[in-house]
C-alpha positions, 0 to 999 in steps of 0.5 A: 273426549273434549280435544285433539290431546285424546286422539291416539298416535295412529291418528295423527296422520288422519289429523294432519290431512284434514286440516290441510283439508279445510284450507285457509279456515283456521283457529280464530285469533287477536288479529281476526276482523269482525264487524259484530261481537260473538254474543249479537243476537243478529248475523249479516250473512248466512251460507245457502249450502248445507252442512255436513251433520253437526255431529261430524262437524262437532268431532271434526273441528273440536275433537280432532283439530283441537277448535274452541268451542262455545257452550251458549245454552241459550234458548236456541242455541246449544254451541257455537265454533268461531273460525278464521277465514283469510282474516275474517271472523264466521261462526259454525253454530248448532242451534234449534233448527240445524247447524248453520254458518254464518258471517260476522263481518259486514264486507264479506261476501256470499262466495267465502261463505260457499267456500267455507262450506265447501272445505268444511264438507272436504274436512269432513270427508277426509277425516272419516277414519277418526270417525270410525275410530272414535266410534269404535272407542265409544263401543268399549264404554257403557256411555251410550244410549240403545235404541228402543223400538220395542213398542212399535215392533210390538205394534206390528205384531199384534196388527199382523195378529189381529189381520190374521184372526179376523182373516180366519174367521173369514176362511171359517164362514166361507168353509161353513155354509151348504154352498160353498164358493172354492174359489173364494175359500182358496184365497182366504185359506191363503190370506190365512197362512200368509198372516199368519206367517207374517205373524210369526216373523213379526213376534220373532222380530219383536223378541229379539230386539226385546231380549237385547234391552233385558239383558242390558237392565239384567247387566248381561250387555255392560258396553257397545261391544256387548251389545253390538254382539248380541244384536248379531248373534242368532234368537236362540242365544239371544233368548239364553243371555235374556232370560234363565234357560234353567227354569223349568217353564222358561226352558219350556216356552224357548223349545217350542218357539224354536220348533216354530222357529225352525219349521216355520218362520226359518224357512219362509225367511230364507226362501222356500221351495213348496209347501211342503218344504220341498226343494228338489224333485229326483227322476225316476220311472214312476216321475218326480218325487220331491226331495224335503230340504230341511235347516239344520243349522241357522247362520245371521250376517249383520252389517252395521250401517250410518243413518 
């Protein structure tokens, strides 16, 4: 997608609010004043404000206003876009630490830059519908790159795990000598079954986010759409499009982690009542007796959010 001529016709509109959004900033022509050539290493001015991320300011001005851009490939410098504002010459540059505006003209004063800044933050804001539809375009080809957090998640797990063995051992020593101290027993036995929890919650973490990488190399997720509906679905559908069910050993391993899953780490996720899965108590005439609420079925809601 490299200019405006891919946009669909839906938005067109979105394309004609932000460019009367941006005001008086306009393509850069003949007739554009500047006191430096494009090419200078030097810059007079430079905005004080910050910018919108370069990304947006990228698919803002190029891909939906149809701006030039200057691919420098220089060492601090990836590209550059040339704008003309009441006349004068600035330039939007993305280089190595960040994407700055600067001045090209030696009479402009700092106040235009702010402006520029400014109008640039309001083109931004109005053309968010493109946005999220040229994000929505993107999820329907295999041209993207899925996060890899699998080794950290991973590093979690085994800390979790680790914190709980040795909290165990603690537990047993304590639990082993003639004299017994209970209170500190109590607490350890405690601390015990609290790692042990995150352990597990830890290791389910770590698997479905691992599952959704297998199953991109095993050609099972080929776009974002894929992807995206994989990383909502719940654990047991995501070990299924990961891994063959149908094998003997693997269909073994996935019926005990979901009893794991199920009795355990689902219902200290989703809030649990008392140690025994108990949720209520009736009244009768020989006092409360608990009432065990057990989860049948598991429903997920995923929200995806912008960084």
């Amino acid at each position: 997608m490299k200019n405006s001529s891919f946009i669909s016709k839906e938005m067109e509109r979105t394309k004609e609010a932000a460019g009367k959004a941006i005001g008086k900033i306009s393509h850069i022509t003949d007739d554009t004043k500047s006191d430096m050539n494009f090419t200078s290493e030097g810059r007079l001015l430079k905005a004080d404000k910050k910018l919108p991320s370069y990304y947006l300011v990228y698919i803002l001005f190029v891909e939906l206003l149809g701006f030039k851009v200057y691919w420098r490939r220089l060492e601090k410098v990836a590209w550059s876009i040339l704008i003309d504002y009441q006349g004068v010459a600035f330039c939007i540059e993305f280089a190595k630490f960040g994407l700055e505006l600067f001045a090209l003209d030696s009479k402009v004063q700092k106040k235009q830059l702010e402006e520029i800044v400014r109008l640039i933050c309001k083109g931004v804001k109005t053309a968010k519908p493109f946005f999220e539809w040229r994000a929505k375009m993107a999820l329907e080809t295999s041209e993207l790159n899925v996060v890899n957090h699998s080794s950290e998640l991973f590093e979690r797990y085994e800390y979790f795990l680790e914190a709980y063995e040795k909290e165990l051992q603690e537990y047993k020593y304590k639990n082993s000598g003639k004299r017994k101290e209970w209170p500190e027993i109590i607490v350890s036995r405690k601390r015990a079954r609290w790692l042990a929890q995150a352990t597990i919650e830890a290791f389910f973490s770590w698997t479905e986010h691992v599952f959704i990488h297998i199953a991109i190399l095993q050609g099972s997720c080929v776009n974002g759409n894929d992807v995206a509906s994989m990383a909502q679905a719940d654990w047991a559908e995501k070990f299924k499009k990961a891994l063959d069910i149908n094998d003997k050993i693997t269909k073994l391993h996935f019926d005990t982690l979901v009893l794991i899953r199920r009795q355990i780490r689902n219902f200290t996720a989703h809030g649990s009542f008392g140690k025994q899965s108990e949720a209520f108590a009736f009244h009768s005439t020989t006092g409360a007796i608990p009432i065990s609420l057990s989860i049948q079925r598991e429903e997920s809601i995923i929200s995806i959010i912008k960084e």
